[in-house]
N, C-alpha and C positions, 0 to 999 in steps of 0.2 A: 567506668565501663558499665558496672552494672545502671546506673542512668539514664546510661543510653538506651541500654535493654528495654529498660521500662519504656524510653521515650519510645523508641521503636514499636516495643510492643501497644503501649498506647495507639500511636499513630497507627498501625494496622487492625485494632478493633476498634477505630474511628470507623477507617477504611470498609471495616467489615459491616459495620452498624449501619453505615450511607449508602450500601447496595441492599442492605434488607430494607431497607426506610424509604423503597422510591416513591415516588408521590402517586397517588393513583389519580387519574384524568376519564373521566367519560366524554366521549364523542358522540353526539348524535346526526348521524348523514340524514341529508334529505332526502332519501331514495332508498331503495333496495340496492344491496350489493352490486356494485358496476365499476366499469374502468372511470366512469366521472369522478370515481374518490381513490382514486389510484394510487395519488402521494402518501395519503396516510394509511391504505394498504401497504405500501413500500416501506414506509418510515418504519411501520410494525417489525415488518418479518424482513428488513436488512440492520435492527436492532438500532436505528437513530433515535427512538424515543426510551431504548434502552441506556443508548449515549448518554443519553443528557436525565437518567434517575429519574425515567418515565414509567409510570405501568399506567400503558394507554389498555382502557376500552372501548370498541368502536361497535355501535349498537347501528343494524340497518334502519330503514324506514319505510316507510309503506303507506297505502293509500288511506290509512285510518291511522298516521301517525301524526301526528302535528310536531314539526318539533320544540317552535315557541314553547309551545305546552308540557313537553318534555322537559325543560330550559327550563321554564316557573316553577314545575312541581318538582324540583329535585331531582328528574334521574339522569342528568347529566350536568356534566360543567358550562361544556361547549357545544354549540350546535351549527349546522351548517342550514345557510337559507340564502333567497334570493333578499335584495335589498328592498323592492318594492313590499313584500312580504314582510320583511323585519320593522321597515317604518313606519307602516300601516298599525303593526300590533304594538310596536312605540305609540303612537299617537292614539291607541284606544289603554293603554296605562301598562304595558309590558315594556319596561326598562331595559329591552336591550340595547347593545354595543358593538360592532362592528372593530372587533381587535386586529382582522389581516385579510386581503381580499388576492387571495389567488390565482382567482380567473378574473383575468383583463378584460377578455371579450365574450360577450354575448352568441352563447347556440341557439338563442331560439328564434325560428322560422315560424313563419302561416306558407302551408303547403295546399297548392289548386290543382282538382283535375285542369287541364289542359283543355279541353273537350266543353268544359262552362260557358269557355268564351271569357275568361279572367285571362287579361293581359297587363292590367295594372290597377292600384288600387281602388283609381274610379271606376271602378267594375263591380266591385266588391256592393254596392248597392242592390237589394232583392234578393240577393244572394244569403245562405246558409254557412255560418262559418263556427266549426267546434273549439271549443275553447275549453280549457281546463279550468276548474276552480280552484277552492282552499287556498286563496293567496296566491294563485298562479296565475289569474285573471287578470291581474292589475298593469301588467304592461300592455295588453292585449287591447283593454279600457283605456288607457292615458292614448293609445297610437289613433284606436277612433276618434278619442275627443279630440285629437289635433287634426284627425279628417276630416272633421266636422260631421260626422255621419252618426247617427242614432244606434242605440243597441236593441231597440223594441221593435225589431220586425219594419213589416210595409215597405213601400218600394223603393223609398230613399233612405231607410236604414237597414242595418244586416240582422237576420232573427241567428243570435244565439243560441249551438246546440252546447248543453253541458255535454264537455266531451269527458270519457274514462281515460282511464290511461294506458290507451290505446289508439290503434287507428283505425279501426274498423268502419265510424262513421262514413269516410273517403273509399274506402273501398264496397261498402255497400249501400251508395249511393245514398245516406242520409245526409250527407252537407257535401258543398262544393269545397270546401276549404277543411283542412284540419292541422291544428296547433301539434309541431314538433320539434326536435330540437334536432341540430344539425350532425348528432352523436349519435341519436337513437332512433326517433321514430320513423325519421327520414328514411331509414335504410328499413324498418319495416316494411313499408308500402315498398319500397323497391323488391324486397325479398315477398312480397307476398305476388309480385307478376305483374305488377307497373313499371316503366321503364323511368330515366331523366327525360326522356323527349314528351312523357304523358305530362308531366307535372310543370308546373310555374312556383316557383318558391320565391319569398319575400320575407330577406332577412331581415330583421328587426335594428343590425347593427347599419344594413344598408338605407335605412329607410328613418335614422337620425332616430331613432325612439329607443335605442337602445339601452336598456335598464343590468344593472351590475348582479352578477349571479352567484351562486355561493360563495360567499364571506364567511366567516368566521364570526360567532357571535358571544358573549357571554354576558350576563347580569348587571349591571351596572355598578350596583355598588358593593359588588364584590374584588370590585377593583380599587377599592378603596385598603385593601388586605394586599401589605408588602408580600407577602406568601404564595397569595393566589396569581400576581403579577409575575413572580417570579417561575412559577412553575407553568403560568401561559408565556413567558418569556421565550420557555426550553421546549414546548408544544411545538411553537410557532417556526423555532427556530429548528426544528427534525422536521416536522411536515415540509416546509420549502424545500429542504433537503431532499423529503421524499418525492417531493414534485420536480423537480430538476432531471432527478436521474430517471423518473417516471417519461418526462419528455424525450432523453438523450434513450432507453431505452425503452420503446414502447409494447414492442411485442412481453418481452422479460418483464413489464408490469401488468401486463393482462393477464399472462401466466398467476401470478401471484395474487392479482383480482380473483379469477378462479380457484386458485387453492384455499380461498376463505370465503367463497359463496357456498353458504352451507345448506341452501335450496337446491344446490344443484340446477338451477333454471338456466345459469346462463351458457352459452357456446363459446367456444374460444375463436371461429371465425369471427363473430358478433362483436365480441369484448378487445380481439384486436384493432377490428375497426375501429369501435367508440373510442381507442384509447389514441386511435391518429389522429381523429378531429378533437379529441377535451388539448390533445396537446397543441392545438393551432389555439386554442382560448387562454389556456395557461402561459404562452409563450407571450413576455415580453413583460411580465411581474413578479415581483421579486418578494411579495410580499404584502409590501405595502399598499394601502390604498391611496389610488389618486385623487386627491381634490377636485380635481378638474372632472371625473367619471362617474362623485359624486353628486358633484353639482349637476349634472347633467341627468342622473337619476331623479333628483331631484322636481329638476324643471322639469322632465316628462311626467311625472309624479301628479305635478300640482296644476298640468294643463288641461286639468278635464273641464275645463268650463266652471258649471253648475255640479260638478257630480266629479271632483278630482279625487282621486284616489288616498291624498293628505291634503290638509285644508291648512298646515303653516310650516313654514319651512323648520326644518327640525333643530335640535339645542340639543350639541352634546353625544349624537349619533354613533360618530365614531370619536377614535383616539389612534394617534399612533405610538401612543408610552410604549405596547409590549413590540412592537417591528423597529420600532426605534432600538430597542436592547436588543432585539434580536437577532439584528440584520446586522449594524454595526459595532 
């Protein structure tokens, strides 16, 4: 009897020892606080990365945050980026890895006043079109090079405005065109007194160039650490979690997007919508990433001609070891 005691009592300050001992995880988002990362808000505060002896931190981002560079220099584990972005800083000697890609499809649009005379991309010639930098430009660069249209101005190529991250350029008449995603900035220009009947938008998923968008990324050969594998196992496997019911409940995650936007910038009109459209991108993956969505990053990747955005097809990029354990 008394053995069992003990065993018992052992067994419960095991018990007790594996809830003080949960592993800590930093997240670095791509972005400022928004319904775009809705799941791993959710996963937070409906306690799934609790579930699984998580202590997530989930750091925003901003327009002077890189987060490769976050990822190299230690202040996180994991970081979220677009794939053009991650295998680019691959191929300049940043070893990241593609551990789970959540969003199936592509938000990003080139939005035209109406008014230009843009009716389809052979238009786009003489034309002014904003584009974003830091790594965001790269899809924007491989959809020209398969135009075949120049990025240095004159009349049969488009002069490039470095655009902010904003939309202002389109609304004050500094380019015909400006780079947005079908979550966010689209609905700026709508909410600033543009209509859908002023605009021509050209989605990137439409227009076969479409390149894979926040993935999951981590160090490479920190996966070489049964530990580290193990505790992006139980990440991977609460975030899906949290994007699921982020989909099935979207208003109830915009709420909770809000209750950790500690800017206070965003509006809960705003963050509801953005969480209808992330959830048409999120909708139809589980997880894991497809072969077939990479390769096709890929190939738009490496179509730039003389000036492709990766100059060899990449080794080693992703993995599905942690969605493999995670999912099944």
């Amino acid at each position: 009897m008394i053995r069992q005691m003990k065993a018992a009592l052992g067994a419960l300050a095991l018990t007790a020892g594996g809830a003080l001992a949960a592993d800590d995880v930093t997240l670095q988002l791509k972005w400022v606080t928004q319904a775009q990362f809705a799941g791993y808000y959710v996963a937070l505060e409906n306690g799934y990365y609790a579930d699984e002896d998580l202590n997530v931190t989930i750091k925003p981002g901003g327009p002077d945050i890189a987060p490769v560079q976050v990822l190299m220099g230690g202040g996180a584990d994991v970081m979220i980026d677009w794939m053009p972005s991650a295998l680019a800083a691959r191929e300049q000697g940043a070893p990241v890895v593609n551990i789970a890609q959540p969003f199936k499809s592509s938000g990003m649009m080139l939005t035209c006043r109406k008014d230009t005379g843009i009716t389809g991309p052979a238009d786009f010639p003489g034309k002014t079109l904003g584009v974003w930098f830091f790594g965001n430009e790269y899809p924007f660069l491989s959809w020209m090079s398969t135009l075949g249209i120049g990025t240095d101005g004159g009349d049969d190529g488009v002069t490039v405005l470095k655009q902010g991250f904003n939309v202002d350029p389109i609304l004050q008449g500094q380019a015909d065109c400006v780079s947005t995603m079908t979550y966010n900035e689209y609905w700026q220009i709508i909410d600033a007194g543009l209509t859908a009947d002023d605009l021509v938008t050209f989605k990137y998923e439409d227009q076969g160039v479409a390149t894979l968008e926040d993935g999951l990324y981590v160090i490479e050969e920190r996966l070489d650490d049964p530990a580290f594998v193990d505790q992006m196992t139980r990440f991977v496997r609460a975030s899906m979690k949290g994007w699921k019911w982020a989909e099935e409940n979207p208003e109830k995650a915009a709420m909770i997007v809000l209750d950790n936007d500690e800017t206070g910038a965003q509006t809960e009109h705003h963050q509801i919508r953005m969480m209808g459209e992330i959830a048409k991108l999120t909708a139809g993956s589980n997880g894991a990433l497809d072969p077939a969505d990479y390769e096709r990053t890929v190939s738009t990747l490496m179509s730039g001609g003389s000036d492709p955005v990766i100059t060899a097809v990449p080794e080693g990029a992703w993995t599905h070891v942690i969605t493999d354990a995670a999912l099944n």
